[in-house]
C-alpha positions in Angstrom: 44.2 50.6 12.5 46.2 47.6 13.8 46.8 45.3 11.4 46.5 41.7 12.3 49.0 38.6 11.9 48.5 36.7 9.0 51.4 34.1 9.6 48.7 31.9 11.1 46.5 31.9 8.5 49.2 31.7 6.1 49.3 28.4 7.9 46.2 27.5 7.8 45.6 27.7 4.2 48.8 25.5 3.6 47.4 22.6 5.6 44.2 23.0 4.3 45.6 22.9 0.7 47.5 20.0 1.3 44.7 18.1 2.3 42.4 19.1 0.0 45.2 18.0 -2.7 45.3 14.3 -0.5 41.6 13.6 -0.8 41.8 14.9 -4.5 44.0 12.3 -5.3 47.7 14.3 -6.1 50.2 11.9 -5.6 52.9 14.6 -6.9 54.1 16.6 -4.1 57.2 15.3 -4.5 58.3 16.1 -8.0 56.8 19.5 -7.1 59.3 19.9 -4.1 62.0 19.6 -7.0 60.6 22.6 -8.4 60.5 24.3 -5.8 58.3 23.8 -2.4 56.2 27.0 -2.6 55.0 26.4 -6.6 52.1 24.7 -6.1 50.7 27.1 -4.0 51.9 30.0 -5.2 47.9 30.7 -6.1 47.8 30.8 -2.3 49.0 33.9 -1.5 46.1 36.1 -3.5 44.1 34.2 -1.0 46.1 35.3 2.0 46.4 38.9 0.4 42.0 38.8 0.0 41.4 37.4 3.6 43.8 40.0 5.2 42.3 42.9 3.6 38.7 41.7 4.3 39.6 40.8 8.0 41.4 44.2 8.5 39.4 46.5 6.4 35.7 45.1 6.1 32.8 47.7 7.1 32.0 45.2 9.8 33.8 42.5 11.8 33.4 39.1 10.0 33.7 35.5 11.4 36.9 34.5 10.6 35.8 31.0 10.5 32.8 31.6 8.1 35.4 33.0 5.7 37.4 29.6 5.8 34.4 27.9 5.2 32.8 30.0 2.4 36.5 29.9 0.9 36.2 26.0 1.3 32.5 25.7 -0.2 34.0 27.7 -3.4 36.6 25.4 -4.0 34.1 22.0 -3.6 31.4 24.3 -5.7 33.4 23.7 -9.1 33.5 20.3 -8.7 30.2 18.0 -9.7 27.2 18.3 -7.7 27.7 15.1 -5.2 30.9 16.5 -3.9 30.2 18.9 -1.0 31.9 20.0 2.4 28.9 20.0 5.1 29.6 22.4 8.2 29.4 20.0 11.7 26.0 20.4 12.0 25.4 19.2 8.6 27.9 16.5 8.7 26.4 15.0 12.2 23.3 14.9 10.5 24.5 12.6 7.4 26.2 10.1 10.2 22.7 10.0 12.0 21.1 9.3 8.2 23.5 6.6 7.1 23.9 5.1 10.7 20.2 4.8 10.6 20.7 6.0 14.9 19.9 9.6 17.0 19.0 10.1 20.0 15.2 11.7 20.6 11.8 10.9 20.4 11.7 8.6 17.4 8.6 10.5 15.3 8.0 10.6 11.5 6.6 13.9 11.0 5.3 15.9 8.2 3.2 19.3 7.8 -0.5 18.4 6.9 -2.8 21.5 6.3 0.1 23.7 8.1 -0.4 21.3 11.3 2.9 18.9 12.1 1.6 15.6 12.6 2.7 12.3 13.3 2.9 10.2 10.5 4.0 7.3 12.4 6.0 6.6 15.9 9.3 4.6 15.2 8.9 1.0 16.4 10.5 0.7 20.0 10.8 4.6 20.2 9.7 6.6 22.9 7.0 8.1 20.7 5.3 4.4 20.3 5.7 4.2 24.3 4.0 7.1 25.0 1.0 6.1 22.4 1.5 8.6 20.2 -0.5 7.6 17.0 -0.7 8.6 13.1 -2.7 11.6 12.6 -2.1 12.8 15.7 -1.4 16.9 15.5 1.8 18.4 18.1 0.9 21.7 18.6 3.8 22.4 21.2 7.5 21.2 21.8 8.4 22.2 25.3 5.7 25.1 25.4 6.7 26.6 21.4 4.1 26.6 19.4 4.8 24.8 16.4 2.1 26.7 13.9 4.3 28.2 11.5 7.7 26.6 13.1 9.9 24.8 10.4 9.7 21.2 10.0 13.3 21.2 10.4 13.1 23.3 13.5 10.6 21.2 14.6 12.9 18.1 14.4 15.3 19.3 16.2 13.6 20.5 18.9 12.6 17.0 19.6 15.9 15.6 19.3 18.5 15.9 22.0 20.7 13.7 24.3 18.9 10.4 25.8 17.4 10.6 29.0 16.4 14.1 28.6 12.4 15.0 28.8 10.6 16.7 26.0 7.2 17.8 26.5 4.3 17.7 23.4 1.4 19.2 23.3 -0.8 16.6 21.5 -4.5 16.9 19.9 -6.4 14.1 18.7 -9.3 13.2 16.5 -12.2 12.6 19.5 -9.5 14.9 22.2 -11.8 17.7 23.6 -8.8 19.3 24.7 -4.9 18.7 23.7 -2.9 17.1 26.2 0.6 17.5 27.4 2.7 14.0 26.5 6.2 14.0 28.7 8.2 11.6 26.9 12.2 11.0 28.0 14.1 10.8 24.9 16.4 7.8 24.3 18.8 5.8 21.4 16.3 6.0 18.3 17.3 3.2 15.3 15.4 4.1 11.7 14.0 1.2 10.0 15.1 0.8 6.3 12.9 -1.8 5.7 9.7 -3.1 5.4 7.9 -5.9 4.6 4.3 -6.6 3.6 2.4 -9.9 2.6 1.0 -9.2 -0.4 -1.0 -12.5 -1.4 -1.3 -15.1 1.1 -2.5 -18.1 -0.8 0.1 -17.3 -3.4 3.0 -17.0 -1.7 4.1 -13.3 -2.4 6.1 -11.0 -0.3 6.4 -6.7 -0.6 9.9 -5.3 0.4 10.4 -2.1 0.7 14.3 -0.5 1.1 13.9 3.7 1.9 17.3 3.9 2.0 20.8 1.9 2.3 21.8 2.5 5.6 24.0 0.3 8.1 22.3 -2.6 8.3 19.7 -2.4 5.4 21.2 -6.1 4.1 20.1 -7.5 7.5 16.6 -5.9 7.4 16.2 -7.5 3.9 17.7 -10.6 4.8 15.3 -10.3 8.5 12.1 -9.7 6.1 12.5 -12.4 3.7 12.6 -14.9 6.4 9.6 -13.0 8.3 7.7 -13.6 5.3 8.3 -17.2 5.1 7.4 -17.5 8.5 4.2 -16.2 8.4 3.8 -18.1 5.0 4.4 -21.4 6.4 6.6 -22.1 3.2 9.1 -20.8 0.6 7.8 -17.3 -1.5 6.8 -18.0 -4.6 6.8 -14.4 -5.9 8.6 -11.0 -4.5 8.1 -7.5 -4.9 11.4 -5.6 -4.1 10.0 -1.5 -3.9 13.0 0.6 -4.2 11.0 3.5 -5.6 11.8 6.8 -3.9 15.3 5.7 -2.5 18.0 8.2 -2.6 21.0 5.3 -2.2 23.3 5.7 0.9 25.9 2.8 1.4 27.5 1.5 -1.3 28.5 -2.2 0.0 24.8 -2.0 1.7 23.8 -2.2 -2.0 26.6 -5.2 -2.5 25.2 -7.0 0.1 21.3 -6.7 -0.8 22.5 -7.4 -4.8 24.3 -10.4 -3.2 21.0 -11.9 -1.4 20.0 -12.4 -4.8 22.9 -13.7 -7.3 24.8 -16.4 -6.7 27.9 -15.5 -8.8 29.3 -12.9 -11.2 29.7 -9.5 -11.1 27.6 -6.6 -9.4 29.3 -3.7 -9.7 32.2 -2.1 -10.8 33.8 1.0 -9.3 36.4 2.9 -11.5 38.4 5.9 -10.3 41.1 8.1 -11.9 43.8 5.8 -12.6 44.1 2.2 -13.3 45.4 1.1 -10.0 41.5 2.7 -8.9 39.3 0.0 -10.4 37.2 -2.6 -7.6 35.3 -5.3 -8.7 32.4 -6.8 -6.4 31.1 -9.9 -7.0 28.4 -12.5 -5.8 28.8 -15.4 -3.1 27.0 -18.6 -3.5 26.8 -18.5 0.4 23.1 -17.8 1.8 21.7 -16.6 -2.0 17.9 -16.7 -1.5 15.9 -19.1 -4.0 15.2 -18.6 -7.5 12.0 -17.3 -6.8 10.4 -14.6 -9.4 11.2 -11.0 -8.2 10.0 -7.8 -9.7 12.3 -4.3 -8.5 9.9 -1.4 -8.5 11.8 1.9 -9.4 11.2 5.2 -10.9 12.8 9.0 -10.6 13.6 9.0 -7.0 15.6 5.6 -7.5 18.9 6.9 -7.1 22.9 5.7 -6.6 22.6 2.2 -4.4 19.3 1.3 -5.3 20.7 1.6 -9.1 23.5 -0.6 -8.6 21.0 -3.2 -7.2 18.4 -2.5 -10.1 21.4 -2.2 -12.5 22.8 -5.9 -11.3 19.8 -7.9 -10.7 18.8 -6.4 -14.5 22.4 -7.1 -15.9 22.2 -10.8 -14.5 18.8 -11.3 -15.6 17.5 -12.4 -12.1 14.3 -9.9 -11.7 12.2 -7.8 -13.9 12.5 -4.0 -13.6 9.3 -2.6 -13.7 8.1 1.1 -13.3 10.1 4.4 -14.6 13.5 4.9 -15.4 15.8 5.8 -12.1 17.3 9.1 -11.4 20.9 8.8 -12.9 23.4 9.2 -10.5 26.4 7.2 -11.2 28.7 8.6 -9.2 30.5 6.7 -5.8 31.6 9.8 -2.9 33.9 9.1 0.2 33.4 10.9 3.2 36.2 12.5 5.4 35.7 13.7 8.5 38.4 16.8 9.0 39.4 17.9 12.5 36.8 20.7 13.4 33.7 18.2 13.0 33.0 19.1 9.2 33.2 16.6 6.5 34.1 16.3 3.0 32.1 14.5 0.7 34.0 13.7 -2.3 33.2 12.4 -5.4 36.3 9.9 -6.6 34.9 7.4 -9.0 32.2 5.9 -11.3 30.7 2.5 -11.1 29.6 0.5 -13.8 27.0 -2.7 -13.7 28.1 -6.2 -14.6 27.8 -5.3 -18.4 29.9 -2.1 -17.6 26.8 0.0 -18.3 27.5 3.0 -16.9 23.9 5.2 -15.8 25.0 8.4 -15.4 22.9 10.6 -16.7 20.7 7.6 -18.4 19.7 6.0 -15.4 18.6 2.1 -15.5 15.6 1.8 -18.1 12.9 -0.3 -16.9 12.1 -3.8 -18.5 8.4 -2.9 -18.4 7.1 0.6 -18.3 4.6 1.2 -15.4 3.6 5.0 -14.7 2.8 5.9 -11.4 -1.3 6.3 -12.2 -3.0 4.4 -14.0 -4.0 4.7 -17.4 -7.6 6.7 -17.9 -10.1 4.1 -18.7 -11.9 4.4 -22.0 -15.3 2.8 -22.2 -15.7 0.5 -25.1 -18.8 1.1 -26.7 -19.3 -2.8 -28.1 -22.1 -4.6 -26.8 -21.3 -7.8 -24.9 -23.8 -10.6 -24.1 -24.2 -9.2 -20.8 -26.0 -6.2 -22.5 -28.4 -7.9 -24.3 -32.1 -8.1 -23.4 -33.1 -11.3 -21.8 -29.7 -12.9 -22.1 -29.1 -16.1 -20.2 -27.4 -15.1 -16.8 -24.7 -16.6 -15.1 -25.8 -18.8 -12.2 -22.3 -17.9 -10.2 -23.2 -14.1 -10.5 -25.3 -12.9 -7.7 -28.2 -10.9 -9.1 -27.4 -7.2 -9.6 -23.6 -7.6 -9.8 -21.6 -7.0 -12.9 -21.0 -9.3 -14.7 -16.9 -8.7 -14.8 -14.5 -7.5 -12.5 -14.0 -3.6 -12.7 -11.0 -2.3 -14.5 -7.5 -2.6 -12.9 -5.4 -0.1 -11.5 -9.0 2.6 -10.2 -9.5 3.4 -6.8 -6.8 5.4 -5.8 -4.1 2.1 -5.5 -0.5 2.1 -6.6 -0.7 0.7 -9.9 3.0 0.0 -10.4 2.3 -2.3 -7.6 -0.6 -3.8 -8.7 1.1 -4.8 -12.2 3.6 -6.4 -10.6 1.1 -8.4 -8.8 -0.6 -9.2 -12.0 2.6 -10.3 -13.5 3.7 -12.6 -10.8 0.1 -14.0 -11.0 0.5 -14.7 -14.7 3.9 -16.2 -14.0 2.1 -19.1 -11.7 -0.6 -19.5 -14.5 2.1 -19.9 -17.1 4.0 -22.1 -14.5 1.0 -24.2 -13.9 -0.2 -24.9 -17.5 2.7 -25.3 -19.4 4.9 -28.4 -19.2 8.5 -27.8 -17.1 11.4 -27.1 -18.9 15.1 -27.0 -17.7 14.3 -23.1 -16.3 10.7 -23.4 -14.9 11.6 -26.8 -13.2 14.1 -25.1 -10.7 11.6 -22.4 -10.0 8.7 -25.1 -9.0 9.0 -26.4 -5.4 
C-alpha cells in the first residue's frame, strides 16, 4: 500500500492550532518560542500519527475533510455549550438568522396534523404577493411531495437565489382542488418586531422582540412611534413581550436597553483578563418617556433579552413580570475561517448594572405570572345576587350576571392580561391619589 504524504497535513494542523490558540485568547507564543518553537505543539504530532494511519489503513476511504472537522468539533466539544464550530452550511445559516435577510419565498411554516402549512407570509415577500394565506396547506415544492418531508428540508427547498421560480402546490379551506402557485423568489428581510394596540382609550401599546437581529432597535424604535401615531398622543402604558426570545446581538440589546434609560449602566462584559472588561452605558439622546412598562419573560427568555430584562430591572425603569429567564450569561464572537465555517466562541461574561451575573439563575421576575391561569375555585358564599327576590341592578340587563366572569378563562395569555390589569391599576392609582414628585413626571 502507498503511503500518503503527511507533510501537508502536518501543516495544516499547525495553522489550524495557531488559530485556534488566537481566538482562545494565548497571548504567549512568544515566550514559548524561547523554549523551543515545536513545544507547544508537541501534542500535535499523536494527531498527525492518528490521521495518517486512519487515512492509510481505514477499512474504507474516509473524507479527509470530515476528519478535520470532526477533529475540530472535539476540540470546541470540551469547551461550554455556547462555543461551537458550524460547518458552511451551518454558519450561512446563523448570518441569514442574525442579518434577519435570505433570499426565497418569505413563508413561516410549521407542521400542523403532519401537513406543512403557512403560518403566515412575510410582509413584502413573495409569499404575500402571491396571496398565500395562514392555514393554507403546500402539498408540493417543485413537484416533491412534502407529506413526510422534513420541515427543514422543506425550508430549503423554498429558499434559493432571487429571481429563481419555485412552484407550490397549495390547498385551501373552500379549494376543491389544490392549485399550483409559481412564485419568483427574491431578497426576504425577517421582522423582529411587532407591535399591537392593546387598549385604545388608555393609551397602551404591545411590543413584541422574537429575536435581536440587525436592526431590532429600529423596529422598536419604528413601533413605538407607530403606536403613537395611531394613538393620536403619547402611550401611557407599554407591554414589552420578550417571552420566547433566544437573544442574538448583543449591542441590539444595548440599543433597545438604551430606548429606555437615560443614564447609567446596562451591561457589563468581562473576559479573561483585566484589560477584557466593557462597560455600556445609556444616552440621554432620544430616551422614550417615562411611561409605565411591563417586560414579559419566562424560560425561553434567553442572553440579549436578559441583558434588557436584567437593565431595565437593575435601573428600576419596568416591572418584570412572568417566569424566570433561561440563564445564559455568556457573550460568543463569531469568526468566520477561510473554508466558509465559523467559530463561535464563548470569551466573556456580562453582568447587569448591579454586576448581577445570571448565569445559571436567570433574571427573577418582580411578579410571578405562569403561563395559564390559575384553576378557578368556586366560592361557595352566597352574595346578594343569590338571594330570592333581591333588588336588581337597573344597569344590568335582565338575565346577565351580575359580575364580570373570572380573569385569565378563555383560552387568553394570562401573563398578558395581568400586565394589562396592572397598567390599568396604575392609571386608577394615578388618577385618585394626589401627585407626588414621581407620579407628576409620569402624568402628561
Amino acid at each position: 500500500m502507498t503511503r500518503r504524504p503527511v507533510l501537508s497535513r502536518l501543516a495544516l494542523v499547525g495553522a489550524l492550532a495557531v488559530a485556534f490558540l488566537a481566538g482562545l485568547g494565548v497571548e504567549h507564543v512568544a515566550s514559548a518560542s524561547r523554549r523551543g518553537a515545536a513545544a507547544p505543539y508537541r501534542p500535535l504530532d499523536v494527531f498527525a500519527e492518528v490521521l495518517e494511519k486512519v487515512e492509510n489503513d481505514y477499512v474504507e476511504d474516509v473524507n479527509e475533510q470530515e476528519l478535520v472537522y470532526g477533529a475540530i468539533d472535539g476540540v470546541i466539544g470540551r469547551l461550554d455549550p455556547h462555543s461551537a464550530f458550524m460547518r458552511p452550511d451551518v454558519y450561512r445559516q446563523l448570518r441569514e438568522d442574525t442579518t434577519g435577510e435570505f433570499d426565497g419565498l418569505g413563508l413561516e411554516v410549521a407542521l400542523a396534523n403532519g401537513a406543512l402549512t403557512v403560518v403566515a407570509p412575510l410582509a413584502d415577500s413573495p409569499g404575500e404577493r402571491a396571496g398565500l394565506h395562514p392555514g393554507d396547506r403546500i402539498l408540493a415544492i417543485d413537484g416533491a411531495p412534502t407529506k413526510d418531508m422534513a420541515l427543514a428540508e422543506a425550508i430549503r427547498r423554498m429558499k434559493g437565489p432571487a429571481g429563481t421560480r419555485a412552484v407550490l402546490e397549495v390547498m385551501r379551506d373552500g379549494f376543491t382542488a389544490p392549485q399550483a402557485l409559481t412564485l419568483v423568489r427574491d431578497r426576504v428581510r425577517t421582522q423582529s418586531v411587532e407591535l399591537k394596540i392593546l387598549d385604545p382609550e388608555r393609551r397602551y401599546a404591545y411590543v413584541r422582540v422574537k429575536a435581536f437581529q440587525e436592526r431590532t432597535d429600529r423596529g422598536v424604535k419604528k413601533a413605538l412611534d407607530d403606536a403613537r401615531a395611531r394613538l393620536g398622543g403619547e402611550l401611557r402604558g407599554l407591554v414589552l413581550d420578550l417571552r420566547n426570545d433566544p437573544g442574538g446581538l448583543l449591542d441590539q440589546a444595548v440599543r433597545v436597553a438604551d430606548l429606555f434609560l437615560a443614564s447609567g449602566i446596562i451591561v457589563t462584559t468581562e473576559g479573561r483578563t483585566r484589560r477584557d472588561v466593557q462597560v455600556e452605558k445609556a444616552r440621554e439622546k432620544d430616551t422614550e418617556p417615562p411611561y409605565p412598562v411591563i417586560v414579559l419573560v419566562n424560560k425561553g427568555t434567553a442572553s440579549a433579552s436578559e441583558i434588557v430584562a436584567g437593565a431595565l430591572q437593575d435601573h428600576g425603569r419596568a416591572v418584570i413580570m412572568g417566569t424566570r429567564t433561561f440563564g445564559k450569561g455568556s457573550v460568543q464572537t463569531i469568526v468566520e475561517l477561510e473554508d466558509g465555517s465559523g467559530l463561535k466562541l464563548t470569551v466573556a461574561r456580562y453582568f447587569t448594572p448591579k454586576h448581577r451575573s445570571i448565569q445559571e439563575r436567570g433574571i427573577t421576575p418582580d411578579v410571578v405570572v405562569g403561563e395559564a391561569a390559575p384553576a378557578v375555585v368556586a366560592d361557595a358564599t352566597p352574595g346578594e345576587s343569590d338571594l330570592k327576590g333581591h333588588l336588581r341592578n337597573e344597569s344590568t340587563p335582565a338575565g346577565a350576571p351580575a359580575g364580570p366572569g373570572p380573569a385569565g378563562t378563555g383560552g387568553e395569555d394570562h401573563p398578558l392580561h395581568t400586565a394589562l390589569d396592572y397598567l390599568r391599576a396604575v392609571d386608577i392609582l394615578k388618577a385618585s391619589s394626589p401627585p407626588s414628585p414621581g407620579m407628576a413626571a409620569m402624568r402628561e
